[in-house]
LUMNU-712285 format. One line per 5 residues: number of its first residue (from 0); their letters; for each residue x, y, z of N, C-alpha, C. Coordinates in pm, whole numbers, plus 50000, padded with zeros to 5 digits. Last residue first. Example, Ala and Ser with C-alpha at 12.3 -4.5 7.8 and 13.67 -1.06 7.14 Angstrom:
<rs>
1 = SA = 51285/49775/50708/51367/49894/50714/51290/50003/50787; 51319/49431/50780/51230/49550/50780/51320/49670/50780 $
</rs>
This chain:
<rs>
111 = XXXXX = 84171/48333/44390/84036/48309/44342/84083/48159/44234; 84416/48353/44542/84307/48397/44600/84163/48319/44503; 84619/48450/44314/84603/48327/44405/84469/48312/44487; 84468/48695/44179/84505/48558/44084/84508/48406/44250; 84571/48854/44386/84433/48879/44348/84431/48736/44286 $
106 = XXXXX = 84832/48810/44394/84808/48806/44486/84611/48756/44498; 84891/48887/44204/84951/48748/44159/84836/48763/44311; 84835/49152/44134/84752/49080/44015/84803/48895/44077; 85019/49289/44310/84862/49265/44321/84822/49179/44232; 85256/49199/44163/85241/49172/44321/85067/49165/44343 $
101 = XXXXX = 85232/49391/43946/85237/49239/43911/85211/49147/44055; 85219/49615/44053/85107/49579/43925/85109/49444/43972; 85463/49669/44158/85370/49652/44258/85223/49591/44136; 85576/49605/43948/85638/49522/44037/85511/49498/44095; 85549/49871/43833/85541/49719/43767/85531/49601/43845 $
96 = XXXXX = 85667/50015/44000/85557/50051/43954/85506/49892/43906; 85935/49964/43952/85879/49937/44090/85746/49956/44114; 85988/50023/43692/86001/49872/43784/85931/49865/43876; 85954/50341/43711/85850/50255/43647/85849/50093/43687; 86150/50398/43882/86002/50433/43930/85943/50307/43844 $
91 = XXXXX = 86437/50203/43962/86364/50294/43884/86216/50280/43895; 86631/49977/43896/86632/50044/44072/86594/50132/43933; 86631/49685/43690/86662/49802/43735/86596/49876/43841; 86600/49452/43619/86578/49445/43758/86629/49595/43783; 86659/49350/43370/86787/49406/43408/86715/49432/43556 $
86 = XXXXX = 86352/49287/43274/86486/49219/43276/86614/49213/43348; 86273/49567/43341/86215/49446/43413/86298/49323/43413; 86387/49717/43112/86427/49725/43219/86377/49596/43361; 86320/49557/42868/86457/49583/42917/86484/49587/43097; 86035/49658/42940/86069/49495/42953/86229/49495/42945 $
81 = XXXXX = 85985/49890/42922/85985/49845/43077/86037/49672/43044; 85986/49967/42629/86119/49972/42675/86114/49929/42836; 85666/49909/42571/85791/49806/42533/85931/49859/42605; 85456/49998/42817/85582/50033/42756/85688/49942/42699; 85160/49816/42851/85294/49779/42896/85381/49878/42798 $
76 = XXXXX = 84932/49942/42715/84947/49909/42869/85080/49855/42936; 85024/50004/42477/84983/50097/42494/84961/50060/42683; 85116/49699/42402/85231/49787/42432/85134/49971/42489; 85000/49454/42509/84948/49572/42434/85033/49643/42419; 85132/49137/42379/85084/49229/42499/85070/49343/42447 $
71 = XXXXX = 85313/48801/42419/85226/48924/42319/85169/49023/42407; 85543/48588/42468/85450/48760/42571/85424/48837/42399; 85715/48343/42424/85667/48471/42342/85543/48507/42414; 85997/48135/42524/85833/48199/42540/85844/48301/42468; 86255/47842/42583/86185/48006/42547/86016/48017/42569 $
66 = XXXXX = 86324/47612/42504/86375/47693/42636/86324/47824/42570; 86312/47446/42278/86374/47551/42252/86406/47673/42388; 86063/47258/42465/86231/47222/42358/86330/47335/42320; 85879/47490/42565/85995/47394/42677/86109/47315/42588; 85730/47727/42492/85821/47612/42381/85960/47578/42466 $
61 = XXXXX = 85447/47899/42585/85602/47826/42592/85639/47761/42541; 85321/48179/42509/85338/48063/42464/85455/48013/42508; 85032/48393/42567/85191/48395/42621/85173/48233/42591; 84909/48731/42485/84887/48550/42502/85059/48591/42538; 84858/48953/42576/84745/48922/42528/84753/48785/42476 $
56 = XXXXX = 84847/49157/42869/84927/49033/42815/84790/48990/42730; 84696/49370/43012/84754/49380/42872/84879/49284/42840; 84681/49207/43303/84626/49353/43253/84744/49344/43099; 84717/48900/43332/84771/49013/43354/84677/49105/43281; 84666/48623/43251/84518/48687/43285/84531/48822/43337 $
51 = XXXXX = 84917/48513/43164/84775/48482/43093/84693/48640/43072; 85021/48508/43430/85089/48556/43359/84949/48626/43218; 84854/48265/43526/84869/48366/43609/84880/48488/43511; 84903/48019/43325/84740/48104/43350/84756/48281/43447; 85155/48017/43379/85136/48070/43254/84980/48107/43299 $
46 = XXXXX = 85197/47918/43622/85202/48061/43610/85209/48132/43516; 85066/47677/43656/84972/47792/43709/85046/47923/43663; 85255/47553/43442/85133/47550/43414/85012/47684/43463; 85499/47526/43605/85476/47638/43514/85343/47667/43412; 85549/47427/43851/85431/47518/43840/85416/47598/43688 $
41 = XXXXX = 85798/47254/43801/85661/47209/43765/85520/47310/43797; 85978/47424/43869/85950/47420/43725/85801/47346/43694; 86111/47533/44017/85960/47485/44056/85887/47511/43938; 86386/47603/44070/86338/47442/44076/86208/47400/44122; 86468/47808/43960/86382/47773/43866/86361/47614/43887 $
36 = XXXXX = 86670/47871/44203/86559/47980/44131/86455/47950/44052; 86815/47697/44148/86741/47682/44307/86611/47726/44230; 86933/47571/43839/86900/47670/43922/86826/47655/44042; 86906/47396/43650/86970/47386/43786/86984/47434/43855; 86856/47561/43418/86757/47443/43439/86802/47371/43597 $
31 = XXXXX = 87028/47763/43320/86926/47746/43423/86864/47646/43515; 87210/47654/43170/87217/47640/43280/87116/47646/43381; 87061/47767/42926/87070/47617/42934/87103/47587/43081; 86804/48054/42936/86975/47978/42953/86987/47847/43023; 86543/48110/42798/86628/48054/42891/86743/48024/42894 $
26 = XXXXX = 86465/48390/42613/86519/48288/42599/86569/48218/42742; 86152/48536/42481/86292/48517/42591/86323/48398/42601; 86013/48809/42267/86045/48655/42280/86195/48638/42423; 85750/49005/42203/85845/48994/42304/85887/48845/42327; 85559/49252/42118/85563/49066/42111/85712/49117/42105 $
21 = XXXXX = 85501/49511/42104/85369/49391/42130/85397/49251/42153; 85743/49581/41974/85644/49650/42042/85531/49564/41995; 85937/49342/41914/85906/49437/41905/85819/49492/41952; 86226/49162/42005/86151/49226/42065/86096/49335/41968; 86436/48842/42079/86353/48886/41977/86281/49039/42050 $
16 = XXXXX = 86512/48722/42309/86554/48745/42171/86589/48770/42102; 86666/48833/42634/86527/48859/42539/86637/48884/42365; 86719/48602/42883/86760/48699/42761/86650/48733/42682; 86738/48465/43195/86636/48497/43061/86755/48594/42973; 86881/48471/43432/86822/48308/43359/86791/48345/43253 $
11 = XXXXX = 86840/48682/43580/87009/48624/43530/86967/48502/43425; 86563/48692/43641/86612/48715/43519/86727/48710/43477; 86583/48555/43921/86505/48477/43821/86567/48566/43660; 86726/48730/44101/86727/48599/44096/86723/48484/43972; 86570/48969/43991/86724/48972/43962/86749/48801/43977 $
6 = XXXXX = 86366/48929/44165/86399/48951/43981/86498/48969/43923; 86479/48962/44421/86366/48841/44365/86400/48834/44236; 86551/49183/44405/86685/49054/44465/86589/48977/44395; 86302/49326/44419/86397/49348/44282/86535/49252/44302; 86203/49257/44635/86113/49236/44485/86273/49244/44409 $
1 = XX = 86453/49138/44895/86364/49225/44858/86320/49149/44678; 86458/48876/45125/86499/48914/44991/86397/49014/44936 $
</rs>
C-alpha cells in the first residue's frame, strides 16, 4: 500500500471542523471506531507525543467523548491550505513533500 492509499485509509475517518490559520479542529466519524484502519486505538497515547514533537505543531488535544482533536501549529511552517489537501490525500508536490516530512520525523521519533 503506497503513503497516499495509507492516508486515504485513515482520512475517509476525519473531517475538519473548524479551521483557521494556526488551529485546526477534526472530527472522527462515529463509524470509524470499527474501522481495521483505527483498530490501534490504544496507541493513541504514543502518537499524540509523536504528532506533539513535529516541526511546527504547537499542541495537539484529544477529546475521545466528542471524537475529535485540535492541531495548533505555526501556519508559517505548515501552509493552512496543505491540511485540506493532506485530508483529501491529494496526488500533489506539496502532500508528498509532507508525507516525506512526516515519514522522517516518525521514523527519527521511533528510534529514540
Amino acid at each position: 500500500m503506497t503513503r497516499l492509499e495509507q492516508l486515504r485509509a485513515l482520512t475517509r475517518h476525519l473531517t475538519i471542523a473548524h479551521h483557521i490559520p494556526g488551529r485546526v479542529r477534526f472530527k472522527l466519524k462515529l463509524g470509524a471506531l470499527a474501522s481495521p484502519e483505527l483498530g490501534q486505538l490504544s496507541q493513541v497515547g504514543q502518537l499524540k507525543q509523536m504528532i506533539e514533537t513535529m516541526p511546527g505543531i504547537r499542541d495537539l488535544r484529544v477529546n475521545p467523548a466528542a471524537l475529535s482533536c485540535v492541531v495548533e501549529y505555526d501556519p508559517a511552517k505548515i501552509p493552512p491550505p496543505l491540511w485540506e489537501s493532506l485530508l483529501g490525500a491529494e496526488e500533489c508536490e506539496q502532500v508528498t513533500q509532507a508525507l516525506d516530512r512526516i515519514e522522517h520525523h516518525y521514523q527519527t521519533f521511533a528510534r529514540s
